[in-house]
Backbone as a ProteinNet text record, in pm:
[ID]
protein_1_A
[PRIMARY]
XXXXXXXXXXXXXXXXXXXXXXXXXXXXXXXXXXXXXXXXXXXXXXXXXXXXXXXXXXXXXXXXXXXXXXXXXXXXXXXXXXXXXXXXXXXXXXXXXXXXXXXXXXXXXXXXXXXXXXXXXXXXXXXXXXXXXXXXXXXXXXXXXXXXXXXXXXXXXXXXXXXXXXXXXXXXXXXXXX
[TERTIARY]
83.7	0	87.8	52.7	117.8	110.6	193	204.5	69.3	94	-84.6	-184.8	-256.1	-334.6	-330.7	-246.2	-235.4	-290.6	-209.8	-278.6	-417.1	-465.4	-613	-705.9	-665.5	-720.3	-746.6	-590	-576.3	-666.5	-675.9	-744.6	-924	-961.6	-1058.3	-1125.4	-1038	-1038	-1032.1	-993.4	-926.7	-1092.6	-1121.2	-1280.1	-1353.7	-1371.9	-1462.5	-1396.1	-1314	-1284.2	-1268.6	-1286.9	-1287.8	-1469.6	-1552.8	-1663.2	-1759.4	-1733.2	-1727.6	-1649.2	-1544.1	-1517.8	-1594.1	-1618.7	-1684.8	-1794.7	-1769.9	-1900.7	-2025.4	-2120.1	-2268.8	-2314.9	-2345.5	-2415.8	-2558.6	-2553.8	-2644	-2786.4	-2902.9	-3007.3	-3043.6	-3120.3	-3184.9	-3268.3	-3391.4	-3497.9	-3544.6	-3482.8	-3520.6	-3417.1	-3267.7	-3166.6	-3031.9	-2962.2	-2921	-2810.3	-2800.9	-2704.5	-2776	-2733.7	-2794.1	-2860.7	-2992.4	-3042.9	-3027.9	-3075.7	-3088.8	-2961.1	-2799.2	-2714.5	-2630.1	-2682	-2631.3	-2624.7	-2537.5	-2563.8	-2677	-2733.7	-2849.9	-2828.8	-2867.7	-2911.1	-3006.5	-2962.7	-3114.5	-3041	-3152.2	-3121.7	-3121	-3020.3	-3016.9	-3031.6	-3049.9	-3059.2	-2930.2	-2873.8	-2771.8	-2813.5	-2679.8	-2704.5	-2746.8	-2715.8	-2749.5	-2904.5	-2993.5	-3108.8	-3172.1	-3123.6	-3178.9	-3197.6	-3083.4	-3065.8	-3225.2	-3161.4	-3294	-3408.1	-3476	-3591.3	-3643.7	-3486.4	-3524.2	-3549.6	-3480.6	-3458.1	-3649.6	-3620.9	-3782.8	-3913.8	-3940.1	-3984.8	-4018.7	-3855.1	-3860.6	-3909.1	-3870.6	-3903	-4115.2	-4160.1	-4300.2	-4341.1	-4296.8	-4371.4	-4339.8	-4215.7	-4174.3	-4278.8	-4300	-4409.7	-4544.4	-4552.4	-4718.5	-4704.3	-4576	-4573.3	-4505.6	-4489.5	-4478.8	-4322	-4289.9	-4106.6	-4146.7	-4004.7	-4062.1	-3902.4	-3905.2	-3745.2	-3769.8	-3687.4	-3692.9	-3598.7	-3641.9	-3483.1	-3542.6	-3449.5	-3466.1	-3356.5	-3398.4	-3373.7	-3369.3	-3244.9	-3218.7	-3307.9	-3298.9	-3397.9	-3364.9	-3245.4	-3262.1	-3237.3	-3336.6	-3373.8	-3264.4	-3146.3	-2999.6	-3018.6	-2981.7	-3023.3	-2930.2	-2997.9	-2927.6	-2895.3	-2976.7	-3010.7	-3078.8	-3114.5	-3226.8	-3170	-3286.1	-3228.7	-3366.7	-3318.5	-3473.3	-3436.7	-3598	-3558.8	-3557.1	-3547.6	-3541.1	-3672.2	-3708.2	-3817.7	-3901.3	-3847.9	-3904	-3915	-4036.5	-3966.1	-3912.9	-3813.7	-3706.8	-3746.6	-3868.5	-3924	-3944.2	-3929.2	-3953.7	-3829.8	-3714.2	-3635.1	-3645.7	-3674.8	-3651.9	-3786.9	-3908.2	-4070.8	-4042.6	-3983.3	-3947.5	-3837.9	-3791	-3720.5	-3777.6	-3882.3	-3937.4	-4080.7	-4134.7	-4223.5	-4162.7	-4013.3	-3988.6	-3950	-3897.7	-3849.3	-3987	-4102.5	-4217.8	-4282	-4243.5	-4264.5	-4146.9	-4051.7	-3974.4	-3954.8	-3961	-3977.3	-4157.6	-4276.8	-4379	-4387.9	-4330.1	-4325.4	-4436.6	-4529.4	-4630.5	-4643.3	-4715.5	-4753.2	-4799.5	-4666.4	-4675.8	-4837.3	-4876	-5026.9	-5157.3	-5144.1	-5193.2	-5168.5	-5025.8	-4957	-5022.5	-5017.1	-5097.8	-5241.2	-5334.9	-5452.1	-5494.4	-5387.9	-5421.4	-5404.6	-5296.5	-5215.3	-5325.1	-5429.9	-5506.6	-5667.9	-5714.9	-5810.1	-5835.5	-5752	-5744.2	-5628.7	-5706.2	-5715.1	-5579.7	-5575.7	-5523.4	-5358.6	-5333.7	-5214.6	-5165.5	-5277.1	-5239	-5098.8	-5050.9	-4910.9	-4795.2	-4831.5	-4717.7	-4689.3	-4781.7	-4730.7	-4649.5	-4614.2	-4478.3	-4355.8	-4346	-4249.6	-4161.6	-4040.8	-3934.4	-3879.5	-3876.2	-3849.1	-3945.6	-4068.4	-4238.6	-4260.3	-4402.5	-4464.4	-4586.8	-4712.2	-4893	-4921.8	-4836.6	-4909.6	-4839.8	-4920.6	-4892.9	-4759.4	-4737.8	-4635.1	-4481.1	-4465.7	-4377.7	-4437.5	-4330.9	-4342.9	-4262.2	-4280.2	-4201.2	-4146.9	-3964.1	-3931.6	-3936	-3993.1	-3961.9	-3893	-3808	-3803.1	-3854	-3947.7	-4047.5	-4118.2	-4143.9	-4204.9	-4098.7	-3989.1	-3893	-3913.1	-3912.5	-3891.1	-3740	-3669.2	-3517.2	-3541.5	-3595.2	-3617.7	-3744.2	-3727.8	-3846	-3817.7	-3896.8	-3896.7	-4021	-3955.9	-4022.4	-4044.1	-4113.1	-4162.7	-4228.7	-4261.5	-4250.3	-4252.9	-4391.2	-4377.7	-4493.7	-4569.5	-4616	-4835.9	-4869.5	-5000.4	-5085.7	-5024.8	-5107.3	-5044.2	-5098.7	-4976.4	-5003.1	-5097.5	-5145.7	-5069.5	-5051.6	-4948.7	-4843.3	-4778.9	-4630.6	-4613	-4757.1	-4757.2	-4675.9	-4765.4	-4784.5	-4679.2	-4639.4	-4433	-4346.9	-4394.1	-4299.5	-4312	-4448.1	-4469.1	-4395.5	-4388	-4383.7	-4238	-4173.3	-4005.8	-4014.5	-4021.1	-4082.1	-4070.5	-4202.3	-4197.8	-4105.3	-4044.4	-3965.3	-3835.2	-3813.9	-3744.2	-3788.1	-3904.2	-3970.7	-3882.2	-3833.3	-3745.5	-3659.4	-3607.4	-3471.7	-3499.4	-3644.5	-3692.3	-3764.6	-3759.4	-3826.7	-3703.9
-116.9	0	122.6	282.4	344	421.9	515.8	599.4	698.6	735.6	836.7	779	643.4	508.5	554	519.3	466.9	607.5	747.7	847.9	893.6	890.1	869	846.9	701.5	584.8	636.4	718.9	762.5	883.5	934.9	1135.9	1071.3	949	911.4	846.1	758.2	655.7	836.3	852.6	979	999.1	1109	1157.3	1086.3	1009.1	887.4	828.1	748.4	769.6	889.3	1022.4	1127.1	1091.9	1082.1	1098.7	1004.7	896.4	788.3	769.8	844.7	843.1	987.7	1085.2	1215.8	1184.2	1239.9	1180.7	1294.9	1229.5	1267.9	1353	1456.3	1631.7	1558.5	1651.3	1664.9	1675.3	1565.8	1599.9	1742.6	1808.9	1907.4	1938.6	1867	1902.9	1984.1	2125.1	2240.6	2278.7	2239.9	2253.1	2378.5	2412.7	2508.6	2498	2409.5	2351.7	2298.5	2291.1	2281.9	2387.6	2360	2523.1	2431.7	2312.3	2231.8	2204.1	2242.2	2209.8	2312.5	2338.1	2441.3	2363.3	2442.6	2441.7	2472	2418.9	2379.5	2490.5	2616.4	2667	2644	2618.4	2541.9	2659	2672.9	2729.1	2600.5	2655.5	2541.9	2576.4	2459	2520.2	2468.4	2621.7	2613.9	2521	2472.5	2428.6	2534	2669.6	2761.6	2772.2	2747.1	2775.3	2694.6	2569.3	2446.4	2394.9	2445.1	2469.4	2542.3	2692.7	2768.5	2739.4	2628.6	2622.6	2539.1	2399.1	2321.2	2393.3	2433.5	2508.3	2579.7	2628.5	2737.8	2632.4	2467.6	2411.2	2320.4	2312	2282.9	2343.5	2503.4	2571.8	2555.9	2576.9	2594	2466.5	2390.6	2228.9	2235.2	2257.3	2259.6	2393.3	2463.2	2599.3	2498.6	2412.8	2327.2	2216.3	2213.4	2131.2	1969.7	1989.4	1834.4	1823.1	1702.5	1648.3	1617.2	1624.4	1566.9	1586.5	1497.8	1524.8	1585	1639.6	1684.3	1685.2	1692.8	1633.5	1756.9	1783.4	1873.5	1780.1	1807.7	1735.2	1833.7	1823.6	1877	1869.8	1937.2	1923.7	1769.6	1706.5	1536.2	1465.7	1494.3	1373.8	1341.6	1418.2	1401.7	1473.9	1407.9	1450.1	1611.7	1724.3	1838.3	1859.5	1809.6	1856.3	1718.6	1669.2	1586	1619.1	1612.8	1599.8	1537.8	1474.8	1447.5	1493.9	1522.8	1635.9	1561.8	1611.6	1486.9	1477.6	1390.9	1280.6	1225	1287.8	1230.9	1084.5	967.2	872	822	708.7	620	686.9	641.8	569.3	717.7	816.6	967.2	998.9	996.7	1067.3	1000.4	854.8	768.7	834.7	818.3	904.9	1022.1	1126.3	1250.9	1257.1	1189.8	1209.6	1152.6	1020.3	942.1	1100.4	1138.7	1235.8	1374.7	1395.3	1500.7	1463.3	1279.3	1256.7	1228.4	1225.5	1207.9	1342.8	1430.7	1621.5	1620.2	1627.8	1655.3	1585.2	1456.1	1362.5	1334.4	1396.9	1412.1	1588.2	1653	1794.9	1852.2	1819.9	1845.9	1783.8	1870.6	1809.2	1625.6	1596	1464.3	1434.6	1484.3	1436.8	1476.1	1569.3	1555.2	1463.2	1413.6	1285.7	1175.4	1148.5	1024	1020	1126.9	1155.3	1081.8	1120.9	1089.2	920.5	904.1	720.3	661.7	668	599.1	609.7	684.1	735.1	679.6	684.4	711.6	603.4	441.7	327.8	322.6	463.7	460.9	439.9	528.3	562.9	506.2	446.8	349.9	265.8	204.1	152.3	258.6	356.4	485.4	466.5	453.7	421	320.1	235.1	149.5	213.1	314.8	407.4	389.9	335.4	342.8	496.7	447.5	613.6	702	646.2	760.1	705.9	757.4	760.6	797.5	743.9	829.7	858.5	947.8	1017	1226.9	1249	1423	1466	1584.9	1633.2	1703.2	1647.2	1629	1806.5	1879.6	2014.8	2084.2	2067.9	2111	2294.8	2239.8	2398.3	2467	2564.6	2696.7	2779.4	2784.7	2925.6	2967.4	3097.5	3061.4	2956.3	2956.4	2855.8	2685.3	2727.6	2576	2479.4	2368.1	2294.6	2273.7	2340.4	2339.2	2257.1	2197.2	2056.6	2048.4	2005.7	1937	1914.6	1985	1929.9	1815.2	1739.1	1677.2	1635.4	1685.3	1675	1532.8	1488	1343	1338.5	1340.8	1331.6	1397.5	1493.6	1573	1443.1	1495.4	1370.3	1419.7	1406.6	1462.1	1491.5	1453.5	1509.2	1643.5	1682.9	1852.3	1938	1902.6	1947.1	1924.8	1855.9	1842.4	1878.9	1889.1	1988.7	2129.6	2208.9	2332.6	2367	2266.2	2271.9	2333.4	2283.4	2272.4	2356.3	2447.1	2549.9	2670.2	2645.7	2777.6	2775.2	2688.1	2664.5	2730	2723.7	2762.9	2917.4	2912.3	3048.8	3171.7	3139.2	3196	3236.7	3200.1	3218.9	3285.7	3300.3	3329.8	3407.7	3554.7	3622.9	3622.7	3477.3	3456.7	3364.5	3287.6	3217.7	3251.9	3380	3481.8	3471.4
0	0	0	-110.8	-109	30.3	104	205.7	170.5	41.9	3.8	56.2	-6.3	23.1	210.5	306.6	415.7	496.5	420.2	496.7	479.9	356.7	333.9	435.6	445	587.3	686.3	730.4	892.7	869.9	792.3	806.3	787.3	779.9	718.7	926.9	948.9	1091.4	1172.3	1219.5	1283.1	1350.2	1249.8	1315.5	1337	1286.6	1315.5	1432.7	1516.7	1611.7	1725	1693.1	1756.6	1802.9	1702.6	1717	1812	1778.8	1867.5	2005.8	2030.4	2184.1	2266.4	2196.6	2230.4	2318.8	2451.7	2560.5	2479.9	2507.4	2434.4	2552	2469.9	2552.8	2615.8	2724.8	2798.1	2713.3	2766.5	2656	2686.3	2541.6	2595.7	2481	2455.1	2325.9	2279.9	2316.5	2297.2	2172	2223.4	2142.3	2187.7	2175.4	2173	2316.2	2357.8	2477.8	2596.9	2702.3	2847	2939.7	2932	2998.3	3146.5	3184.7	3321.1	3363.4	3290.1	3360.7	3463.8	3560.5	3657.6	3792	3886.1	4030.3	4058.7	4177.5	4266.7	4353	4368.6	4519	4564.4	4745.4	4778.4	4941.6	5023.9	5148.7	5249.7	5327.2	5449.4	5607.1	5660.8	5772.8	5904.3	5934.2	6001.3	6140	6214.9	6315.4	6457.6	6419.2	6542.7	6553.2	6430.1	6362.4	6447.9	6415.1	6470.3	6623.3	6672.8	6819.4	6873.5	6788.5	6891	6794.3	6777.7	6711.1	6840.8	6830.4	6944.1	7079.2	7088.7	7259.1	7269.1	7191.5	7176.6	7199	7143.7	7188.4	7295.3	7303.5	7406.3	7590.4	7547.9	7676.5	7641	7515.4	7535.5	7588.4	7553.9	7632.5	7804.1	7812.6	7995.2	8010.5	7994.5	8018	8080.9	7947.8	7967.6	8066.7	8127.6	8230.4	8169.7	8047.3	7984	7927.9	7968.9	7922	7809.7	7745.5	7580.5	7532.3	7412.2	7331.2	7213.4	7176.9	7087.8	7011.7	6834.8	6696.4	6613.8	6524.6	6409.8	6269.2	6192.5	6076	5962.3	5885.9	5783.2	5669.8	5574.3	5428.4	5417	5412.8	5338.9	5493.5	5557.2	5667.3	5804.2	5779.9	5854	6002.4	6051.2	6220.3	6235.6	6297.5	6305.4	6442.6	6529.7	6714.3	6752.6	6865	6897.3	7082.2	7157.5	7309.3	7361.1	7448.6	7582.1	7679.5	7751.9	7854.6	7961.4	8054.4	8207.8	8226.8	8267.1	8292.1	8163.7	8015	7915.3	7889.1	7866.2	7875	7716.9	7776.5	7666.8	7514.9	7456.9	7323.5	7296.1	7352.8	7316.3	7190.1	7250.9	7151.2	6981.9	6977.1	6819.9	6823	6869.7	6818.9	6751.5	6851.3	6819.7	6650.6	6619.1	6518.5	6416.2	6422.4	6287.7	6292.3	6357.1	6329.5	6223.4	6251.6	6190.7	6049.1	6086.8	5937.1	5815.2	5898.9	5849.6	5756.7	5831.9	5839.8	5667	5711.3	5594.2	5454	5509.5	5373.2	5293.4	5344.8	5256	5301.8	5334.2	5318.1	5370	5459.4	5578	5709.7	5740.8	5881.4	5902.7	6015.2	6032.5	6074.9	6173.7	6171.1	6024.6	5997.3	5836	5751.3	5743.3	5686.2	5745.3	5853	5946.6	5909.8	5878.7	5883.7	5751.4	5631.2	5505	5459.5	5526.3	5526.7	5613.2	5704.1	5777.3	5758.7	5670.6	5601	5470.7	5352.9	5236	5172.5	5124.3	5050.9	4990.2	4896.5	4798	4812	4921.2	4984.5	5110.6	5160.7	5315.5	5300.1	5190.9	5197.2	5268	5217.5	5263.9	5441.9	5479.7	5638.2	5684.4	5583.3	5618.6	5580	5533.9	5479.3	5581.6	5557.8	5658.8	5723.4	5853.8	5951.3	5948.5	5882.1	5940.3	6043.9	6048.3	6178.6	6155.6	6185.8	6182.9	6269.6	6360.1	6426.4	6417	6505.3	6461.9	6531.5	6590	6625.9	6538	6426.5	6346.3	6227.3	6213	6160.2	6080.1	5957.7	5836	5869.9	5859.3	5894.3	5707.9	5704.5	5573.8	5577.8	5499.5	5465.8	5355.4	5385.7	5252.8	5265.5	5124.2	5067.3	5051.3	5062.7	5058.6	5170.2	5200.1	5321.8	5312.7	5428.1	5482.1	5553	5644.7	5803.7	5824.6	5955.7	5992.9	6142.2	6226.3	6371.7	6425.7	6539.1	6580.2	6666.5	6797.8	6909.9	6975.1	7097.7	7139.7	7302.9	7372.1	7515.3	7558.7	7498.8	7526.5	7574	7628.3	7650.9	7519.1	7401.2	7296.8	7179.4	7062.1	6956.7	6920.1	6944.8	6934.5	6986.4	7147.9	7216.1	7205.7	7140	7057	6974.9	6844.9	6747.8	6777	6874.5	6943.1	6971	7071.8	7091.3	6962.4	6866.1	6726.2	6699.6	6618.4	6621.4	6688.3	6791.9	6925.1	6891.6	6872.8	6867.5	6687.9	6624.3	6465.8	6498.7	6566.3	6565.7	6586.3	6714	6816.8	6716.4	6555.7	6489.7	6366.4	6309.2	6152.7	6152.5	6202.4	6127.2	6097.3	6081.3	6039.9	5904	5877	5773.9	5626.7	5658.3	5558.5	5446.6
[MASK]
++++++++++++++++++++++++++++++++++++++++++++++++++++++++++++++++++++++++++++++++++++++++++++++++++++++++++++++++++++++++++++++++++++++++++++++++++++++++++++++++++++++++++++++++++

């Protein structure tokens, strides 16, 4: 074969091997490159946040006379705070944390969540959801409109009143959630 012949070949193989190892673009059916390929800002919630959300519920429940533990949980379910208070009993603090992981992972109120999974046919499997819980207490933290955590209260003779806890601890912060 002449050297002409052989380079032919190679200028011919070349792109065609270029083309074929070239990792394949991001889909995008619109055309025109990647509009979906960016960084994610998402808001989070600091651990000082979380502290005094807990602390804040915690003082409104000791107010009502009632021990209770209390967890706060990041946007993806990750423990931020959790404490029991003295005389809370045992099964309080794991309650207190499957309620918040309940709160954050369907993005409402754990007892609304409980209300709907024990009611409603369609969705009753959802209550085996590993790390829920059907009952209330459990309270999606915002900022805004985002769910950043989820607190979750546990001790109180009532899940209303553990609700309330959550809340009051919630509250005791909005101007920092805006």
């Amino acid at each position: 074969m002449s050297p002409a012949f052989m380079a032919s070949r190679f200028l011919l193989v070349v792109p065609l091997l270029a083309a074929v190892a070239a990792p394949a673009p991001a889909a995008d059916p619109g055309g025109g490159g990647c509009d979906t390929c960016n960084v994610v800002s998402e808001k989070a919630l600091s651990l000082d946040l979380a502290q005094a959300i807990a602390q804040g519920a915690l003082a409104k429940c000791r107010a009502d006379g009632n021990h209770v533990s209390v967890t706060v949980l990041d946007r993806d379910g990750l423990l931020k705070i959790a404490f029991r208070d003295n005389g809370a009993g045992p099964h309080t603090i794991v309650t207190s944390r499957r309620k918040a992981f309940t709160s954050v992972t369907f993005k409402q109120l754990s007892g609304q969540w409980a209300h709907r999974v024990l009611t409603d046919p369609a969705i009753a499997g959802l209550k085996d959801t590993a790390g829920t819980i059907a009952l209330g207490g459990g309270v999606p933290i915002k900022a805004g409109t985002e769910v950043i955590g989820a607190i979750g209260v546990s001790g109180s003779p009532g899940a209303d009143k553990d609700e309330a806890c959550a809340n009051a601890g919630i509250a005791g912060v909005a101007d920092k959630l805006k």
